[in-house]
C-alpha positions in Angstrom: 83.2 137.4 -146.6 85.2 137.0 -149.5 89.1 135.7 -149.5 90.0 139.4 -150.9 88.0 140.6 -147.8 89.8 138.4 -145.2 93.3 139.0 -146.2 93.0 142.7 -146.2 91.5 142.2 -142.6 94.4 140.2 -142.3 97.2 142.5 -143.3 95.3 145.1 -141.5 95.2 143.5 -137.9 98.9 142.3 -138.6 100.1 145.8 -139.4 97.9 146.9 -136.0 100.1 144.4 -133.8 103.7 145.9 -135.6 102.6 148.8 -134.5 101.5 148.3 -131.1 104.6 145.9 -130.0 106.3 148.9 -131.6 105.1 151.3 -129.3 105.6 148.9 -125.8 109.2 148.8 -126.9 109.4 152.3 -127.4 108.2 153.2 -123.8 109.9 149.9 -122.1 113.3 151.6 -123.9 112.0 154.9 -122.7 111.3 154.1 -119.1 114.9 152.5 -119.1 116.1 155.8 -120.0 114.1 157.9 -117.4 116.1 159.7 -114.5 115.5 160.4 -110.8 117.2 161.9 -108.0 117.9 161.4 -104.8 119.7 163.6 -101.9 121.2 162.2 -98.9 124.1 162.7 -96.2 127.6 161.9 -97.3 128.3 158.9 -94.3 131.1 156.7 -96.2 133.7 157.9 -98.4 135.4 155.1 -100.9 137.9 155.6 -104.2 134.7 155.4 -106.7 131.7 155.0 -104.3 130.0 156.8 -101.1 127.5 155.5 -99.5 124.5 157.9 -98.4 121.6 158.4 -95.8 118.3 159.8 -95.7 115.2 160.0 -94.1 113.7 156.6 -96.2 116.7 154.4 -96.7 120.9 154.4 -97.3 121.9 154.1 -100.4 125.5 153.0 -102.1 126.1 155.0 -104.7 128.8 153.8 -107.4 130.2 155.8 -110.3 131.3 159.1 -108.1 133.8 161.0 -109.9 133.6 163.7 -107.5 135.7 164.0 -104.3 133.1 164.6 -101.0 133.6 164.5 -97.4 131.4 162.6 -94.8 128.5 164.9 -94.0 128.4 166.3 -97.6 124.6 166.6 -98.7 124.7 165.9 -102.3 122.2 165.4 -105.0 123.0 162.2 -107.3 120.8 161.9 -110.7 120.1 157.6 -111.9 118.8 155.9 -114.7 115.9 154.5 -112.9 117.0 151.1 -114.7 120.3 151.6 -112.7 118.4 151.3 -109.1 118.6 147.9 -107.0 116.5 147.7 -103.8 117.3 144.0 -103.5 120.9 145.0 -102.1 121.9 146.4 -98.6 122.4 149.0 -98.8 120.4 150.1 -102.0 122.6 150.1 -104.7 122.4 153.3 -107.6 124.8 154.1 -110.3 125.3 157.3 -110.7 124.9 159.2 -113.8 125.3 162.9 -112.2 126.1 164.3 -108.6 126.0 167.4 -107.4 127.5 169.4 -103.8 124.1 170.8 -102.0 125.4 171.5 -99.0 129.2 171.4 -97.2 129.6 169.9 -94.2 130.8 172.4 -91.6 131.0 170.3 -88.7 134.9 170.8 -88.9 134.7 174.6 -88.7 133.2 174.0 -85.1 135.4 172.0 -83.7 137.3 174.2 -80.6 140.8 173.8 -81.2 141.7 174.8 -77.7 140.4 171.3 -76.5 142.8 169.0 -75.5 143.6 166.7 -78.1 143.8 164.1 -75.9 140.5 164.1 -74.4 137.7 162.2 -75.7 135.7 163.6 -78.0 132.4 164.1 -76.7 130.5 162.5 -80.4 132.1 159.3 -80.0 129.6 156.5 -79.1 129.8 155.2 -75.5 129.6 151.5 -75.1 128.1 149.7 -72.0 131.0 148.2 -70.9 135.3 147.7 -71.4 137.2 145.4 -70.7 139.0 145.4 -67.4 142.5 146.1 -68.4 145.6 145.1 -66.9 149.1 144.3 -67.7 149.8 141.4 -69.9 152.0 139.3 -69.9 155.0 138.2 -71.9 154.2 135.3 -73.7 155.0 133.5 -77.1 151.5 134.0 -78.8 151.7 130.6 -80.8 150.9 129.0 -77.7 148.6 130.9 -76.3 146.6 130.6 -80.1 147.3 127.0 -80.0 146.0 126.4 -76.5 142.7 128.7 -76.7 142.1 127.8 -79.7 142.2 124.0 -79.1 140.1 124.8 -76.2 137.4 126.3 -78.7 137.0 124.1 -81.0 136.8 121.6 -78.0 133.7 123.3 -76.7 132.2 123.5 -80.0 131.7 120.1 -80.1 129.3 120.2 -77.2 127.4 123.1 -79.0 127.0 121.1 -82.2 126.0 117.8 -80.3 122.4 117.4 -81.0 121.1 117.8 -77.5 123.3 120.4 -75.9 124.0 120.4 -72.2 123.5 122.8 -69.7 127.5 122.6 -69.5 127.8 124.7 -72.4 125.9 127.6 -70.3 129.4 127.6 -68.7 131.2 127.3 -71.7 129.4 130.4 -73.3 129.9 132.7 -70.0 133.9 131.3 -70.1 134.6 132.7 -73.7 132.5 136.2 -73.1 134.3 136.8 -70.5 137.5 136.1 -71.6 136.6 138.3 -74.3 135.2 141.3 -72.5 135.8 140.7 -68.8 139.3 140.0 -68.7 138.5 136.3 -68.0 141.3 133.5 -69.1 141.4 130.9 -70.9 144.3 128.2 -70.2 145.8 130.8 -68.4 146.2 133.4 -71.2 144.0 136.4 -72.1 142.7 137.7 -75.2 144.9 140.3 -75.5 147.5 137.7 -75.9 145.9 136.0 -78.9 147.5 137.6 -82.7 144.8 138.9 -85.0 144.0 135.7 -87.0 143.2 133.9 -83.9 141.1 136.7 -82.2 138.8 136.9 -85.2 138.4 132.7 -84.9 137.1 133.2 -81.0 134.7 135.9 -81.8 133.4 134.0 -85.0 133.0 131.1 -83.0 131.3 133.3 -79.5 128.5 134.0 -82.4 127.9 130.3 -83.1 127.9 129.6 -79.3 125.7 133.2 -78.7 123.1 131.7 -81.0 122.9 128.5 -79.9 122.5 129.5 -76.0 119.7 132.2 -77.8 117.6 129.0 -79.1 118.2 126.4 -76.5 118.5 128.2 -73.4 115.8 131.6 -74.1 116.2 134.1 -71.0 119.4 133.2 -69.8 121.3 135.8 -70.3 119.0 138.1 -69.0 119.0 135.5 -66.1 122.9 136.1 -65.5 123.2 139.7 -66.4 120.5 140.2 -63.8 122.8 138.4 -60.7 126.0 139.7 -61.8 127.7 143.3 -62.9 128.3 141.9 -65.8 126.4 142.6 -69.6 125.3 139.4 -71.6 122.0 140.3 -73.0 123.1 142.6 -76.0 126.2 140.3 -76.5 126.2 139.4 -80.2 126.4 143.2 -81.3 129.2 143.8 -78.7 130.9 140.5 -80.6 130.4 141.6 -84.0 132.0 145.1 -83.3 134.5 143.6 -81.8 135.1 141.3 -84.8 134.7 144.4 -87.0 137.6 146.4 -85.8 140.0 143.7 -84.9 139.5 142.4 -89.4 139.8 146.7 -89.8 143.2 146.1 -88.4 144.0 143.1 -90.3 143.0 144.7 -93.2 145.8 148.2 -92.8 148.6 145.5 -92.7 148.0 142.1 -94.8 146.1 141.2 -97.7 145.9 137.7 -97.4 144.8 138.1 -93.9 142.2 140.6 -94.7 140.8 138.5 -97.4 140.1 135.7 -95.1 138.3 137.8 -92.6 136.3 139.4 -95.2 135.2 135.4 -96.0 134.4 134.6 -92.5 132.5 137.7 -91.9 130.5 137.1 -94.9 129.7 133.4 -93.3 128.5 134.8 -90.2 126.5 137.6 -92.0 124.4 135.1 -94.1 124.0 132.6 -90.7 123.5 135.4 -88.3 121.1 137.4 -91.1 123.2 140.6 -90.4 122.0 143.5 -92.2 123.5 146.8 -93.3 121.0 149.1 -90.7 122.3 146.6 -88.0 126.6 147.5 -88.1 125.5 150.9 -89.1 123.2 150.7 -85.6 126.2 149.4 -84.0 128.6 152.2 -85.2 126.0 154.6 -83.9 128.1 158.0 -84.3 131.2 156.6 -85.4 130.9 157.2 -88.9 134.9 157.2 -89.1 134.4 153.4 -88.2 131.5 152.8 -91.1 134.2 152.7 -94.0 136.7 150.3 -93.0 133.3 148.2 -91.6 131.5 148.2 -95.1 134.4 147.1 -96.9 134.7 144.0 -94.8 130.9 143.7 -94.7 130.4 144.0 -98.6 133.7 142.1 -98.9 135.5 145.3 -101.5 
């Protein structure tokens, strides 16, 4: 083949691969581009985002400049580019949204019912504290003192062999938690905000620990006594959930460090999304204030 020969082959087959990265850049550009949408149930409300559920997933949908209520089935329209599954929940910008269907739940509610009953969707728990009158006292000491008396104990759960003590320990805390139990002769009910959300973060650590080192035990004790330990951690976590929604209606600074603490616990306790929103079961008025200290908005 002559050199005429070759370089026209040559300026062909170049020309051939122009075009053809030409056109994979033209479809990755146009698949970038390319819509989908999704419809789901309205279950959290926020200033530029609502998160919603369906049948496959729940998704957090940012960008809403549209005002919907909880139990709102919308339609929301993404660049496909602008989808994250790697996120809990699924994250999705949205590029349009529309109202499918009004909720109408509030239409039905009977308002001849007593306002002060209970209403019959809220979710019903397993157990309550046993409640009784609390007594006056300073609450820097009963922080100081409980507190001092937690981070005691923790010792003996981070010692690398841990006794059967800290069986004791653990059933000390949870129920001066949830049973009205005391610790240095105060209750939990005496404890301020900051120093609530400290025992339950710490009650995880210790729940975990007894989990690996001591499997079946709280069945073991739940079985012998009227008291609940085996589903302890989510009881704990809700617990810790309202008490930092509290925080967070009052103090900034406050709510900032429970936002921090919660997100330790959620990367050493693996918490998902599907697990608070398990926990909230029909209390979607809860599932707001919950994300925004679980995401840490």
């Amino acid at each position: 083949m002559s050199s005429k020969s070759k370089n026209i082959l040559i300026i062909i087959l170049s020309t051939i691969t122009v075009l053809l990265i030409g056109i994979v850049i033209y479809l990755v550009m146009l698949s970038k581009d390319r819509t989908s949408d999704i419809i789901g149930k309205v279950i959290v409300v926020g200033s530029d985002y609502v998160i919603i559920e369906n049948s496959d997933d729940d998704y957090l949908v940012q960008n809403i400049d549209q005002n919907y209520d909880v139990g709102d089935e919308i339609k929301v329209t993404y660049k496909e580019r602008e989808f994250n599954d790697e996120t809990s929940p699924k994250t999705i910008i949205s590029k349009d949204s529309i109202l499918i269907k009004k909720d109408s739940s509030q239409e039905s509610i009977d308002t001849t019912a007593n306002p002060n009953e209970p209403s019959t969707t809220q979710k019903t728990t397993t157990k309550k504290p046993i409640t009784t009158t609390t007594k006056k006292i300073d609450p820097t000491d009963a922080d100081d003192e409980v507190v001092e008396y937690i981070e005691e104990l923790k010792k003996d759960f981070d010692a690398t062999t841990i006794k059967d003590s800290a069986k004791k320990g653990f059933i000390t805390v949870i129920d001066f938690i949830f049973y009205n139990g005391s610790i240095k002769g105060h209750t939990f009910k005496e404890l301020s905000a900051s120093a609530k959300l400290k025992v339950l973060s710490t009650a995880l650590y210790f729940d975990g620990k007894i989990e690996n080192y001591f499997p079946g035990y709280k069945e073991s004790i739940s079985s012998t006594t009227n008291k609940i330990y085996t589903n302890i951690k989510n009881e704990i976590v809700e617990t810790y959930l309202n008490v930092a929604a509290k925080v967070c209606e009052k103090n900034g600074e406050a709510c900032e460090t429970a936002k921090k603490e919660f997100a330790t616990i959620k990367k050493n306790l693996g918490l998902t999304w599907s697990l608070i929103k398990d926990i909230a079961g029909d209390g979607l008025d809860k599932l707001k204030s919950w994300y925004e200290i679980f995401s840490g908005k």
